[in-house]
C-alpha positions as CSV (number, residue, x, y, z in Angstrom):
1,X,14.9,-0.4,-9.3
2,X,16.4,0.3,-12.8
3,X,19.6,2.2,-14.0
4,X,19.6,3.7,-17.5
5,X,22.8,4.3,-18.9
6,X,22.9,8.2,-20.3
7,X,25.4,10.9,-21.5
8,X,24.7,14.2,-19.7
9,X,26.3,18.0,-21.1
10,X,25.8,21.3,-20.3
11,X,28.0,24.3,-20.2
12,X,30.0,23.0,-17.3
13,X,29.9,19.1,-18.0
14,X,30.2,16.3,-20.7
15,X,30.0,12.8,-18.9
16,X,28.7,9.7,-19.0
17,X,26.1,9.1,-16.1
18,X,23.1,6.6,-14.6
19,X,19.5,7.3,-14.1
20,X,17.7,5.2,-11.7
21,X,14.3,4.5,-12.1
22,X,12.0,3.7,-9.3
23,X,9.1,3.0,-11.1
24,X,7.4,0.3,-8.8
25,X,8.2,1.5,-5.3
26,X,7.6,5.1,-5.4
27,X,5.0,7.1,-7.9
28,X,6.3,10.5,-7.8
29,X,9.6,11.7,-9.4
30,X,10.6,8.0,-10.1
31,X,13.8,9.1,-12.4
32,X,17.1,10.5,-10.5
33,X,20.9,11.3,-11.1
34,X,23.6,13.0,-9.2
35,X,26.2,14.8,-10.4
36,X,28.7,16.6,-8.6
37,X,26.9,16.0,-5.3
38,X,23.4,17.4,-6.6
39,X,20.5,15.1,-6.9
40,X,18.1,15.9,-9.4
41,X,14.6,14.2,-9.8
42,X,11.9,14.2,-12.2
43,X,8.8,12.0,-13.7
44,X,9.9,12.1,-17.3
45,X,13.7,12.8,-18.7
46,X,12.5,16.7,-19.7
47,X,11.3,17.6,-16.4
48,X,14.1,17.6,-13.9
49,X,14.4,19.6,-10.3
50,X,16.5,19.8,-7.3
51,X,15.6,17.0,-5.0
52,X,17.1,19.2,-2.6
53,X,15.7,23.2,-2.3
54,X,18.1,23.8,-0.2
55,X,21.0,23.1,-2.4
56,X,19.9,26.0,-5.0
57,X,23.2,28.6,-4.1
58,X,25.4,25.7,-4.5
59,X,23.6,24.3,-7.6
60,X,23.5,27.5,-9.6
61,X,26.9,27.6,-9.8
62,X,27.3,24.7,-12.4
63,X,24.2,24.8,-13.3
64,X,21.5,26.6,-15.1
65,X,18.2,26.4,-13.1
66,X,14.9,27.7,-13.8
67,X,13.4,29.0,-10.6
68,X,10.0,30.2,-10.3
69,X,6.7,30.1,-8.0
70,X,6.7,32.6,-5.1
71,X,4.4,35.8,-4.7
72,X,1.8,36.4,-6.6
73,X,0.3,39.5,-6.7
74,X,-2.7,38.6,-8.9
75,X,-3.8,35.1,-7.2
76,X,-3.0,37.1,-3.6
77,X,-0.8,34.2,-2.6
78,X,2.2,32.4,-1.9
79,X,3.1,29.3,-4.2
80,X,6.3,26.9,-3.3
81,X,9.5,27.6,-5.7
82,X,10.2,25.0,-7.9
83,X,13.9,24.9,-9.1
84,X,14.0,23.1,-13.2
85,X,16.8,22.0,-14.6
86,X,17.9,24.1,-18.1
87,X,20.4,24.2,-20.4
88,X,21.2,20.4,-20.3
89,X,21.2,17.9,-23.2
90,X,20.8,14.0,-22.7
91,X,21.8,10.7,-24.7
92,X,19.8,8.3,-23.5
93,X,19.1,4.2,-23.6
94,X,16.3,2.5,-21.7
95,X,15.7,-1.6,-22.4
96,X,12.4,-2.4,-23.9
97,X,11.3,-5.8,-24.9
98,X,9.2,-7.3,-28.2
99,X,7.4,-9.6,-29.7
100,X,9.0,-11.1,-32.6
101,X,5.7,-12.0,-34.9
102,X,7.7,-14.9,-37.2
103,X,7.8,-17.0,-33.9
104,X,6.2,-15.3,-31.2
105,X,9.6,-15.1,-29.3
106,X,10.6,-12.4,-26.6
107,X,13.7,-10.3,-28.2
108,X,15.2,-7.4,-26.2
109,X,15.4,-3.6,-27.7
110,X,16.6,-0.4,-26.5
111,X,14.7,3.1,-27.0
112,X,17.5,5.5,-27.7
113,X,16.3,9.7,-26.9
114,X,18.5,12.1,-27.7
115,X,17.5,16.3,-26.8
116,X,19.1,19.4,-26.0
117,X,17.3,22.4,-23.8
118,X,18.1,25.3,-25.4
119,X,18.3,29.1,-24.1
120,X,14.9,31.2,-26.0
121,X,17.5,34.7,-26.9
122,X,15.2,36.0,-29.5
123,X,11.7,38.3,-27.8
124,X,10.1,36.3,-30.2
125,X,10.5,32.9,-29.6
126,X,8.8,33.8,-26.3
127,X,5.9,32.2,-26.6
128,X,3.5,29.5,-25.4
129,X,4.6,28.5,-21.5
130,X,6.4,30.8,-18.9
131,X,6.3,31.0,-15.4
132,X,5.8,33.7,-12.7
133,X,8.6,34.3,-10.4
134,X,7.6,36.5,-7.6
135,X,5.5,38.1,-10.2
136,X,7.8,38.6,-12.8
137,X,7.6,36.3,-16.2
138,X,10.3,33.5,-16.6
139,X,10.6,31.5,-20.3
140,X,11.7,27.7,-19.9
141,X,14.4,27.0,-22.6
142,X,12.9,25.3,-25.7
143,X,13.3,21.3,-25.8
144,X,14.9,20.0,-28.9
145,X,14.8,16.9,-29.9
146,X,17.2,14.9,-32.4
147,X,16.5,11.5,-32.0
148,X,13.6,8.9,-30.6
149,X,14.5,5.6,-31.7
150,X,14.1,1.4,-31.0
151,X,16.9,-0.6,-32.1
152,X,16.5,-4.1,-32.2
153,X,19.5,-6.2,-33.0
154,X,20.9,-4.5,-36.1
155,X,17.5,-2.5,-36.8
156,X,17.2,1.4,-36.3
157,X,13.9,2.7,-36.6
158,X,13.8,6.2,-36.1
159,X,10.2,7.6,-34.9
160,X,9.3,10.5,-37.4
161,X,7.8,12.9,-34.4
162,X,10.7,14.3,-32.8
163,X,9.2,14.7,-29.3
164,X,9.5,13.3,-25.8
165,X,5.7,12.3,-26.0
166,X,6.5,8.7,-25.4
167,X,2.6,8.1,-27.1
168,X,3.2,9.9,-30.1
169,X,6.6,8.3,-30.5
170,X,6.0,5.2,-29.6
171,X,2.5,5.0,-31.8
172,X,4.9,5.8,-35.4
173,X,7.3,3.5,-34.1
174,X,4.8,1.1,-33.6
175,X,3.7,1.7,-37.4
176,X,6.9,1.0,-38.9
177,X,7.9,-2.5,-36.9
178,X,3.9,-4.2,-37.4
179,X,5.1,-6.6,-39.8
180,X,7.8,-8.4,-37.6
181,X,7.4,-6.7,-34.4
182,X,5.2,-5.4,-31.4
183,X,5.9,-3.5,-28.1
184,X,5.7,-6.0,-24.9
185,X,5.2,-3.3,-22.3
186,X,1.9,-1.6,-20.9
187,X,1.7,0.7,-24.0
188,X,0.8,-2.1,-25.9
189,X,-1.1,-4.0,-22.8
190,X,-5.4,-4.9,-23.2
191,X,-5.8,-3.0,-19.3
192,X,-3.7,0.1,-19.6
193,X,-5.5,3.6,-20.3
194,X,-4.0,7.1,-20.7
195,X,-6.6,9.3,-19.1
196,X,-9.0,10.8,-21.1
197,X,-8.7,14.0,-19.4
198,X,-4.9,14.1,-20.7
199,X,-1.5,12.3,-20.2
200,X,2.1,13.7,-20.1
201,X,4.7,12.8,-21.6
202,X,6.2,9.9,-19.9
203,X,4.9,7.8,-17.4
204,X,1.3,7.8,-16.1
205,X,-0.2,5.4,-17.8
206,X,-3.3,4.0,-16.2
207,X,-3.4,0.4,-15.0
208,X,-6.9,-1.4,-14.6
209,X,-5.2,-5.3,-14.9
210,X,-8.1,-5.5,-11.4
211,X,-10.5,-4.9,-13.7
212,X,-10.1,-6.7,-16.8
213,X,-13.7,-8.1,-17.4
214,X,-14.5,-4.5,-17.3
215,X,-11.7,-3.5,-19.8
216,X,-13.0,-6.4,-22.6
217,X,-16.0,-4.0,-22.5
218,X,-14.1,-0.7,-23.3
219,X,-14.0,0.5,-27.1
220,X,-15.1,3.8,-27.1
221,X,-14.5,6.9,-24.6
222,X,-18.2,6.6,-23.3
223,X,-17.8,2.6,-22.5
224,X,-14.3,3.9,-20.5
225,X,-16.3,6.6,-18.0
226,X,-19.1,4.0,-18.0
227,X,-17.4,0.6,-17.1
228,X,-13.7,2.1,-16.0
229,X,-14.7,5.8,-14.8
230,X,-15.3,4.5,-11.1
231,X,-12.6,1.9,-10.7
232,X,-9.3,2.3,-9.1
233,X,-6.3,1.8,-10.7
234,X,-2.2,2.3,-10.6
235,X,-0.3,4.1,-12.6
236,X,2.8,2.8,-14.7
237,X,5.1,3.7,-17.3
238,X,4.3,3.1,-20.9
239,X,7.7,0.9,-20.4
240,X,7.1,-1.3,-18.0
241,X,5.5,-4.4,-18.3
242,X,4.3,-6.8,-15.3
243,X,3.2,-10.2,-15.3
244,X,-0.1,-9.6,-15.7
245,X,0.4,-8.2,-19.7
246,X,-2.0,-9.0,-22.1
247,X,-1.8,-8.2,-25.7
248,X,-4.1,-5.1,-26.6
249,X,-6.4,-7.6,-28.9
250,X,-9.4,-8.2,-28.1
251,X,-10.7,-4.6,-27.6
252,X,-10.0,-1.1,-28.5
253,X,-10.6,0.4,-25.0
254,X,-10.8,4.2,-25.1
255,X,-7.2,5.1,-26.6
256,X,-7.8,2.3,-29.3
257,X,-5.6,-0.7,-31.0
258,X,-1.9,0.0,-31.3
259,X,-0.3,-0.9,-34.6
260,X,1.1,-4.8,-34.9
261,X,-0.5,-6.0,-32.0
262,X,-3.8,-7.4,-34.0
């Protein structure tokens, strides 16, 4: 278990707050807060729900949530409701270790995100995803995001993609440190994979430290399906890091090298 220190707003609140982090012992919804007697869950910081259905009356009070599922007409079914958190912003920190390159000595960092959900007003911004709500079309607020960062010591270096795609951040970060740092974590690890069929944003990285042999034989997408396609594996955030790391150095599996490693 791991708490993340964050600062949560919305209409209704402006507070400091912790978000534990499961990652290890459970491998669905691994993030969580409560606030004002409502737990909320999620696999990455943009995807929150109630952990609780049944709290949804209560909840919408002081809350804006983003209901949707039900009956639909087209499919001729019935689909659970999902109830998404909107209209929040976050500040938030998460540890992360590196490699310092001068002396090959562990230093801590801390990734910093920063994003606001904001309300779609405008017809026209209504584009891309919605949802179905008994049949009826819903539009998710739109994500915005002000700040992905690592700061190490007195450092700051600010990812140029503003996203919560931890791989797209994490890869431009991983640009501007090379020359004194690299990642420890399974981003940068020789046996993680995202899959090649697609990844979110946060959190499912693929693990195959059972089968490294078989990973030192990976550098292109068809040496993945045809060495790692039929292996099991676990699934990790790109944060975490296990006893087991390995520096991503000796092949570029299917995802390829990450900058400063080599």
């Amino acid at each position: 278990m791991e708490y993340y220190k964050a600062h949560y707003k919305d209409e209704y609140h402006d507070m400091d707050i912790v978000i534990e982090n499961t990652q290890g012992e459970y491998k669905t919804n691994p993030l969580s807060f409560t606030l004002d007697g409502v737990t909320f869950r999620g696999t990455s910081l943009g995807d929150f729900e109630l952990a609780n259905p049944e709290q949804y009356e209560e909840a919408k009070e002081t809350f804006r949530i983003l209901k949707h599922g039900g009956y639909n007409e087209l499919a001729q079914n019935t689909f659970p409701y999902f109830y998404a958190l909107q209209g929040y912003g976050l500040d938030f920190k998460m540890p992360i270790k590196l490699i310092r390159k001068s002396d090959y000595q562990e230093v801590p960092g801390e990734l910093k995100l920063a994003f606001a959900y904001e309300k779609r007003d405008d017809e026209k911004t209504k584009r891309g995803i919605c949802y179905l709500c008994d049949g009826s079309r819903i539009y998710p607020d739109n994500c915005v995001v002000e700040e992905f960062s690592l700061l190490v010591g007195d450092e700051l270096y600010s990812s140029n993609n503003k996203t919560l795609y931890f791989e797209s951040a994490l890869l431009d970060i991983s640009r501007q440190i090379q020359e004194k740092y690299y990642l420890k974590c399974c981003f940068t690890c020789q046996y993680s994979e995202y899959s090649p069929y697609g990844n979110d944003d946060f959190g499912n990285m693929l693990c195959y430290r059972r089968h490294k042999e078989a990973c030192l034989k990976v550098n292109s997408k068809d040496d993945y399906f045809e060495y790692l396609g039929d292996k099991d594996f676990d699934i990790y955030q790109e944060t975490y890091l296990c006893e087991e790391y390995a520096e991503r150095r000796q092949s570029s599996g299917y995802r390829g090298f990450v900058e400063g490693v080599r």
